[in-house]
C-alpha positions as CSV (number, residue, x, y, z in Angstrom):
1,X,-16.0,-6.4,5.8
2,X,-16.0,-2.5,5.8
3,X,-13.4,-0.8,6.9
4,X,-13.9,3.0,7.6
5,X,-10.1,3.7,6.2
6,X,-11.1,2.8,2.5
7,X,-12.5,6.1,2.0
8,X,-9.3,7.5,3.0
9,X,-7.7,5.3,0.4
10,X,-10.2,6.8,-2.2
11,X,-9.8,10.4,-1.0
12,X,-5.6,9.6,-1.0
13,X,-6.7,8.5,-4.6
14,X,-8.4,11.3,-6.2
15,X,-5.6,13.9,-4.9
16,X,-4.4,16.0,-7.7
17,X,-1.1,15.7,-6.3
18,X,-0.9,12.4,-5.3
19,X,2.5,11.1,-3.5
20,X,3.2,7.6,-2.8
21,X,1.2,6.5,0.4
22,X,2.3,4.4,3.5
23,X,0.5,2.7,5.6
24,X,1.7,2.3,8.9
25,X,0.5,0.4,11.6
26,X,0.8,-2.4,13.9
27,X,1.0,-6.4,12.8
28,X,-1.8,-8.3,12.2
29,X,-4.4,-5.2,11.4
30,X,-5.5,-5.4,8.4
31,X,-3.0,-3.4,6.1
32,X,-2.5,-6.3,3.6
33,X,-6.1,-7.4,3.2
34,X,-7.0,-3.2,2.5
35,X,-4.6,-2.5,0.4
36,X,-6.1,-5.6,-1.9
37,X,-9.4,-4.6,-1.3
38,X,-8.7,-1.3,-2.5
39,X,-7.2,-2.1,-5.7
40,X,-9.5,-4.5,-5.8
41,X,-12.5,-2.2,-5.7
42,X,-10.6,1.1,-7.4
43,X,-8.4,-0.1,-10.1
44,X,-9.0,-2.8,-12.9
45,X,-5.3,-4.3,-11.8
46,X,-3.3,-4.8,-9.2
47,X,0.5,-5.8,-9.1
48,X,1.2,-6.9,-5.7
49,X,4.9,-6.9,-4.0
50,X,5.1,-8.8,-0.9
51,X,9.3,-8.2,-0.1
52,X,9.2,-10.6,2.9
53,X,8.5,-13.6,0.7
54,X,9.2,-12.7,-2.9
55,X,13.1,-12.6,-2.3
56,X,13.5,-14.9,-5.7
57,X,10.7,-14.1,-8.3
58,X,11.3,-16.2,-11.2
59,X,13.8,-16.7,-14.3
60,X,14.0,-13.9,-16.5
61,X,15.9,-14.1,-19.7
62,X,19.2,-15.8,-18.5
63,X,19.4,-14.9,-14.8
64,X,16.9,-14.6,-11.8
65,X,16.0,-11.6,-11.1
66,X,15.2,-11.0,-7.6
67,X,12.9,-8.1,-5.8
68,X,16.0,-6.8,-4.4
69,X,17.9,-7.1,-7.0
70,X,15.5,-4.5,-8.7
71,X,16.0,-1.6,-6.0
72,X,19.2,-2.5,-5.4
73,X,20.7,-1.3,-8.8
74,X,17.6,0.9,-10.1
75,X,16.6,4.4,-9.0
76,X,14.4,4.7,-12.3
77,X,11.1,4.6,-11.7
78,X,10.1,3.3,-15.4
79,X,13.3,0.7,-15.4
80,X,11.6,-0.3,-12.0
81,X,8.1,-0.4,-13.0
82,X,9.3,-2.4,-16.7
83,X,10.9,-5.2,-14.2
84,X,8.2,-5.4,-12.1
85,X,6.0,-6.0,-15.2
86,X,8.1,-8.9,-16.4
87,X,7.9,-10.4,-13.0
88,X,4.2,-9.8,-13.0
89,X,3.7,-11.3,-16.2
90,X,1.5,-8.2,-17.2
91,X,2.4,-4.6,-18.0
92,X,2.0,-1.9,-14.8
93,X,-0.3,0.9,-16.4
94,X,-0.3,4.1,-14.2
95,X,-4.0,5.2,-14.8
96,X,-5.1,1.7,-13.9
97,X,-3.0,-0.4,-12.0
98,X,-2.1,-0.3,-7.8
99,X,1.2,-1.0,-7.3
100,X,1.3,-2.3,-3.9
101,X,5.2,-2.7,-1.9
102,X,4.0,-5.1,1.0
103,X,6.6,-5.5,4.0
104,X,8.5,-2.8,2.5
105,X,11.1,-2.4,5.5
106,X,12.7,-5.6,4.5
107,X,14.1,-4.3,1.6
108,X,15.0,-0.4,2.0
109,X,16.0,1.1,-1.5
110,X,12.5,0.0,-2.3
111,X,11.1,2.3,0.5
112,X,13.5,5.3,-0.8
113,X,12.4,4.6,-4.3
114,X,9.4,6.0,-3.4
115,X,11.3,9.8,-3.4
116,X,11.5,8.9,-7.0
117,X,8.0,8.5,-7.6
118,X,6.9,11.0,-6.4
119,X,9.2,13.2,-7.9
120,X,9.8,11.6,-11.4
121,X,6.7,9.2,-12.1
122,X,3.6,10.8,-10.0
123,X,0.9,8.8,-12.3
124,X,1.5,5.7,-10.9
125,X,-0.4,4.7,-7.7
126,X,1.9,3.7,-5.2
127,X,0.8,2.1,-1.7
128,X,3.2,0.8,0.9
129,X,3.0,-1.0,4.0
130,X,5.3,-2.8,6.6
131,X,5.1,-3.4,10.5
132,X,7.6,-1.6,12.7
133,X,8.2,1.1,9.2
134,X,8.9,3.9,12.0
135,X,11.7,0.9,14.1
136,X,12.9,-1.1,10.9
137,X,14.8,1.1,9.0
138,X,18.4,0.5,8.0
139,X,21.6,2.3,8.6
140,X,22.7,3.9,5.4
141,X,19.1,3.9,3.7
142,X,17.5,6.9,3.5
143,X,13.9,7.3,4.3
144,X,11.9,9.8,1.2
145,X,10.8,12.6,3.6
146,X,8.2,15.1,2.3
147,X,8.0,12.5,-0.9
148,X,5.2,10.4,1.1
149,X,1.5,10.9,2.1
150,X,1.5,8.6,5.2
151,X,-1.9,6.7,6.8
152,X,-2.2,5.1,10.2
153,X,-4.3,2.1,10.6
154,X,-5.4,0.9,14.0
155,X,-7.3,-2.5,14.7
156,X,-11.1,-2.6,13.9
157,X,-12.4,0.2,16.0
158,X,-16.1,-0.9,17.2
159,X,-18.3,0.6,14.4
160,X,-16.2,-1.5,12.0
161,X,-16.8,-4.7,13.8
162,X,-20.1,-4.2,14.4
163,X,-20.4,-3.7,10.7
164,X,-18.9,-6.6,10.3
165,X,-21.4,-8.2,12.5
166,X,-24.5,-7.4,10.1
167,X,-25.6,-4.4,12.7
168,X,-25.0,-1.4,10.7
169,X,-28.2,0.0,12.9
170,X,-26.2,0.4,15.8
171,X,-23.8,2.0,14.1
172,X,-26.3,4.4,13.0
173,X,-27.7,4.6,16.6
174,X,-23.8,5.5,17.9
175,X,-23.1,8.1,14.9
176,X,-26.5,9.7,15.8
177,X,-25.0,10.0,19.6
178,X,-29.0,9.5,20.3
179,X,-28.2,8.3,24.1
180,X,-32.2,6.8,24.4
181,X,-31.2,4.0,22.0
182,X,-35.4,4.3,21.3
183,X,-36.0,1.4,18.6
């Protein structure tokens, strides 16, 4: 599937001054499956976050350590990235891993990390996404304003789906705004 919003993922990427992005939109529109398919496509790893359903990660050392544990006592981006890359199982590299914070309103120190990013650890590549970000957001928590490149995504818009379809010609035809449709 091709969605039109991956080049805006590549463009986000290539910025020289890069902030942590997030992607905001409605549920059930695809932010999940392109924020995989861009690291997928643009990075040789990708450690993924989902915050709804990684509340308990696994044992580490002598205690669990849990996703909100993490934010919860860390505002250092490196102490957050080393625990991450235990959970992972992998060490987070910023020239060639996504991170990826999925339902990131369910666990809001992890969504005002991201002032820390961008302020203290730019290098790595930060995307997050939740539904209702703009609704969701916790009293007392405070949301990293002007430390955030933002990115709306909408449901498939028709060029999309009929890409999806196998008929990039129309596509063409509709981007040419040729009204005769003359085949």
């Amino acid at each position: 599937m091709k969605r039109f919003a991956l080049e805006k993922l590549i463009e986000w990427k290539n910025k020289p001054n890069r902030k942590p992005l997030i992607i905001r939109g409605a549920r059930q529109v695809g932010k999940t499956w392109l924020m995989k398919e861009f690291g997928k496509i643009c990075f040789e790893k990708v450690a993924y976050v989902n915050f709804d359903s990684n509340t308990r990660m696994q044992q580490v050392f002598d205690g669990e350590i849990s996703i909100k544990s993490i934010f919860e006592t860390n505002k250092n981006p490196q102490r957050i990235i080393e625990l991450l890359s235990m959970i992972a199982g992998e060490k987070i590299h910023p020239l060639d891993t996504l991170v990826i914070f999925d339902e990131v309103q369910e666990v809001p120190k992890a969504l005002s990390s991201l002032k820390y990013f961008c302020e203290n650890a730019p290098e790595y590549a930060i995307v997050a996404a939740g539904s209702l970000l703009g609704v969701a957001l916790h009293k007392g928590t405070s949301f990293p304003v002007g430390k955030v490149d933002f990115m709306d995504l909408y449901p498939l818009t028709f060029q999309e789906f009929l890409c999806a379809l196998g008929e990039e010609r129309f596509v063409s035809i509709l981007q040419s705004s040729d009204t005769d449709m003359v085949t």
